[in-house]
C-alpha positions in Angstrom: 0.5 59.9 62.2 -2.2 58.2 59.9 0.5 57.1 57.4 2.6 55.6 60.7 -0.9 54.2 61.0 -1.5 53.0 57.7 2.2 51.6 57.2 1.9 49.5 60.3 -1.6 48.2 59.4 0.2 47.1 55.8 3.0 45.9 57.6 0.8 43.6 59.6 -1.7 42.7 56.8 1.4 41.4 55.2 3.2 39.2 57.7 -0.4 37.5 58.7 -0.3 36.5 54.7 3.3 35.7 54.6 2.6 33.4 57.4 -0.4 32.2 56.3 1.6 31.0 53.1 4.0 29.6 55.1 1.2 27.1 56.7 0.3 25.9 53.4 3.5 26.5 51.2 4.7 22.2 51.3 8.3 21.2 52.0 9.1 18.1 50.7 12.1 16.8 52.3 14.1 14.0 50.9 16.5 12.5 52.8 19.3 9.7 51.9 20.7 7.4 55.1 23.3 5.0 54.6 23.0 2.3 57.7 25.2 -1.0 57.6 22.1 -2.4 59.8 19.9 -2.5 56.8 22.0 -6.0 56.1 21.0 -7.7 53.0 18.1 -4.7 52.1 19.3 -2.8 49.5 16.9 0.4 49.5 14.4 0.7 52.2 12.2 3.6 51.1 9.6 5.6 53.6 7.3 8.2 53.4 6.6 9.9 56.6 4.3 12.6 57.8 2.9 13.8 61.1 0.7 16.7 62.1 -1.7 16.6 59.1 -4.5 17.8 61.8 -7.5 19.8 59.5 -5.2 20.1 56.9 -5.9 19.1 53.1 -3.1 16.8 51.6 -2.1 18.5 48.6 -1.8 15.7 45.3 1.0 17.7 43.3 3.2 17.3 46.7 2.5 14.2 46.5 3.3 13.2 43.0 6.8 14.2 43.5 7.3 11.4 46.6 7.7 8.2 44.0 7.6 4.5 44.9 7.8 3.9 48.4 7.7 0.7 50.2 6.4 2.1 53.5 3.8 5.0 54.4 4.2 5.7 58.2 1.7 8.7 59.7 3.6 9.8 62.6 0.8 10.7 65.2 -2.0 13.6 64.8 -3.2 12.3 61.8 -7.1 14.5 63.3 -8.0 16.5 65.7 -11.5 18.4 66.7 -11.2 21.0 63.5 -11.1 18.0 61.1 -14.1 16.6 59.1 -14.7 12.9 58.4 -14.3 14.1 54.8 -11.0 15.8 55.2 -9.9 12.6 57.0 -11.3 10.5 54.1 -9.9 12.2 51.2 -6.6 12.3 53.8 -6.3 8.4 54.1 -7.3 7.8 50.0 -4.4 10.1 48.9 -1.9 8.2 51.4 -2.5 5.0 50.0 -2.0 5.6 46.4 1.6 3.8 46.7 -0.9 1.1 47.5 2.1 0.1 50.0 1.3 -0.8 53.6 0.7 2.5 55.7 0.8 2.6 59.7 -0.3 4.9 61.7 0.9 5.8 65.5 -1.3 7.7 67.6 -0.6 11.4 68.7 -2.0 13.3 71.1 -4.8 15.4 69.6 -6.4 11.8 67.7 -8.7 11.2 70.5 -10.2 14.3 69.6 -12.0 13.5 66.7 -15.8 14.5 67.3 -16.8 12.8 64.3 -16.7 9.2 64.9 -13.8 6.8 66.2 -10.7 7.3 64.3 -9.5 3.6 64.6 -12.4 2.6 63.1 -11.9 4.9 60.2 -8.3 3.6 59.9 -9.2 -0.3 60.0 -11.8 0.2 57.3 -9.3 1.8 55.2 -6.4 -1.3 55.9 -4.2 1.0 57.5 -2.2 -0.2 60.5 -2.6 1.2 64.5 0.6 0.7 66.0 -0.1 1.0 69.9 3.2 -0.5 72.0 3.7 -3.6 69.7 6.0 -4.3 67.0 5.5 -5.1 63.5 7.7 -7.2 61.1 6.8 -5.8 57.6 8.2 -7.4 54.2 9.5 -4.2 51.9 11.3 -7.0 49.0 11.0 -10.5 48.5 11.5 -12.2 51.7 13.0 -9.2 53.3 12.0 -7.6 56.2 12.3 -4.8 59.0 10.6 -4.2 61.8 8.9 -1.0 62.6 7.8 -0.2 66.5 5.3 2.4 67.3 5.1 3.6 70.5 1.4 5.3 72.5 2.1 7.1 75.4 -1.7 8.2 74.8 -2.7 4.8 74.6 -5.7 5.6 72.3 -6.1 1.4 72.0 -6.9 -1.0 75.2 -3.5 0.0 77.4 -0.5 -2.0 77.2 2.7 -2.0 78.3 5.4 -0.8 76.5 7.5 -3.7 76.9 5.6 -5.3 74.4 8.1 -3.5 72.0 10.7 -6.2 72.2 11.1 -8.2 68.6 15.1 -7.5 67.9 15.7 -9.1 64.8 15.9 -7.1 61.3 16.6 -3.0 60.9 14.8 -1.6 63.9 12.3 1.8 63.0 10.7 3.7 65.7 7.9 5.8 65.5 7.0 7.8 68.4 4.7 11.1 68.1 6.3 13.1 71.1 10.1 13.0 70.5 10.4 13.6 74.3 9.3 9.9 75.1 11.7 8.6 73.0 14.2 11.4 75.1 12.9 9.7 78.3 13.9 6.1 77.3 16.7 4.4 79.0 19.9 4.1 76.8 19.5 0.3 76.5 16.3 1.2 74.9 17.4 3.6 72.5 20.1 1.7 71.3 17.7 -1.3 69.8 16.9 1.4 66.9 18.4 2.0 63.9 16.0 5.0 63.1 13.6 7.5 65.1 11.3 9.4 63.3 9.2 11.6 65.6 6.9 14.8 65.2 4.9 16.9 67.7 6.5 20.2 68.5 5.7 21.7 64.8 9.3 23.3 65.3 7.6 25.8 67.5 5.1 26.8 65.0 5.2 30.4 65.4 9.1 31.4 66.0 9.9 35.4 66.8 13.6 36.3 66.3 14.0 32.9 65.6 12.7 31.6 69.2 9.4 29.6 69.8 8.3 27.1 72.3 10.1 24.3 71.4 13.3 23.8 69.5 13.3 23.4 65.6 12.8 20.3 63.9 15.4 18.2 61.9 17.9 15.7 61.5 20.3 14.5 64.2 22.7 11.9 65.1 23.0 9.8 67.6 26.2 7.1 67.6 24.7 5.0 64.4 21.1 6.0 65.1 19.4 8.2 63.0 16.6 11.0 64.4 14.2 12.8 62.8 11.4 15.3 64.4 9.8 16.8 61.7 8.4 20.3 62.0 4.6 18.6 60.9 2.6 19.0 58.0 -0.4 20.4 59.6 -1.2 23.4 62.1 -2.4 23.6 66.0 -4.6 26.5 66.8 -4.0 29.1 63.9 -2.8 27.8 60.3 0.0 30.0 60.5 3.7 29.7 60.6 6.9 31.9 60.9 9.9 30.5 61.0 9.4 27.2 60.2 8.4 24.3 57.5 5.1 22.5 56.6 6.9 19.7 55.7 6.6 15.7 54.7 9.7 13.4 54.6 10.8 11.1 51.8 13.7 8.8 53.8 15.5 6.7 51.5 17.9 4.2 53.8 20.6 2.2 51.6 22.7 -0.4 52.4 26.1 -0.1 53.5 28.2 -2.6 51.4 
C-alpha cells in the first residue's frame, strides 16, 4: 500500500513539473501567408504575442524572431500578479526591432495594481489601439492598415464603427476571438487577417479536453485567422496540453 502510495505521489510530483515546464517551455511559431491583398507589398512581416500576463519575456526566444516590420501585443499584456518591473523589462525587450509596436487591450489590463498601464505604454511609444484604425508605413511609401478592436474599452468608450478606413491590406487585432465571432459577415469580410488570443487553448486540457477549444490557424474564404494559445498563464503557470507560444507571421505577395 505505501509503494501504491509512494508511486502515486511520484506520479503526481512529476506531471505538476512536466506541466510546469510546459508553461515556460517557448514555442515559436512561424508562419508563411501568401494573400493577393498585400498588392504592391512584397513581405509584410509581424510579430505577435498575447497573454504575456506575469510572465518574463525570454531574450533567446526572441533572438530567433529577426527583422520584423510590425510588433502587435494582442491584449493581456498585465494583469494583478505583474510588477511594474516585469512590465518594464516586458515592453524594452519588445522594442528591440525598434519597429512600431501596438498594443490592443485584453481583458485582465485594467488590473494592473501598480499604476495605469496606458500611461506606461505611451511613455514607452507604443501604440493603444481602442476601436480606431491605424494606417502604418512597413516600406517606403507602403502601407497597411491594422484595426484593433476594445470590447473592454480600457480608453474613453467609443464606438466601434470608428473602425472603418478600407483602403490598403486590412489586419485585425481583437483579444477575444469570440467578438470577432459575433461580427456581422459584412464586417468580417473587410479583413485580410485576424490575429486573436484569449482562451490560452484551454490552458489546462485532460484527455485532450479543456474549456475552450485549442488554438491555431484557420481559414476563412481568403481571410486568414489566428488565436494563439498565449504566451503567458491565468491562475496557475501551468499547462497540459497546450503551447506557450509567440507568432512570427510573414504575409507575401501574391504575384
Amino acid at each position: 500500500m505505501l509503494w501504491v502510495l509512494f508511486l502515486l505521489l511520484v506520479a503526481g510530483i512529476s506531471l505538476i513539473l512536466f506541466m510546469w515546464f510546459s508553461a515556460h517551455h517557448d514555442h515559436l511559431d512561424v508562419r508563411e501567408i501568401t494573400d493577393a491583398s498585400l498588392g504592391e507589398i512584397d513581405e509584410l512581416r509581424l510579430f505577435f504575442i498575447s497573454d504575456i500576463h506575469k510572465r518574463k519575456l525570454r531574450e533567446e526566444t526572441l533572438s530567433k524572431v529577426g527583422m520584423v516590420d510590425v510588433v502587435i501585443i494582442g491584449g493581456d499584456l498585465v494583469d494583478k500578479r505583474t510588477s511594474s518591473e516585469r512590465l518594464e523589462k516586458n515592453l524594452t525587450l519588445l522594442k528591440r526591432w525598434k519597429a512600431p509596436v501596438y498594443f490592443i487591450p485584453g481583458n485582465n489590463d485594467h488590473e494592473f495594481e501598480t499604476g495605469a498601464v496606458l500611461e506606461v505604454l505611451q511613455e514607452n511609444s507604443i501604440r493603444p489601439l481602442s476601436n480606431v484604425d491605424e494606417t502604418v508605413e512597413v516600406s517606403q511609401g507602403k502601407n497597411i492598415v491594422l484595426s484593433g478592436l476594445d470590447p473592454y474599452f480600457l480608453q474613453p468608450r467609443r464606438n466601434a464603427s470608428y473602425i472603418n478606413d478600407l483602403d490598403g491590406y486590412q489586419v485585425l487585432c481583437v483579444h477575444d476571438p469570440y467578438v470577432f465571432a459575433r461580427m456581422n459577415k459584412e464586417d468580417q469580410d473587410r479583413f485580410n487577417l485576424v490575429l486573436s488570443g484569449h482562451t490560452h487553448g484551454g490552458q489546462i486540457r485532460i484527455f485532450g479536453m479543456g474549456p475552450y477549444e485549442r488554438g491555431g490557424w484557420s481559414r476563412s474564404g481568403a481571410r486568414t485567422i489566428l488565436v494563439s494559445e498565449g504566451y503567458g498563464t491565468s491562475l496557475f503557470s501551468l499547462r497540459l496540453g497546450t503551447k506557450a507560444e509567440c507568432h512570427v507571421i510573414r504575409v507575401k505577395s501574391e504575384k
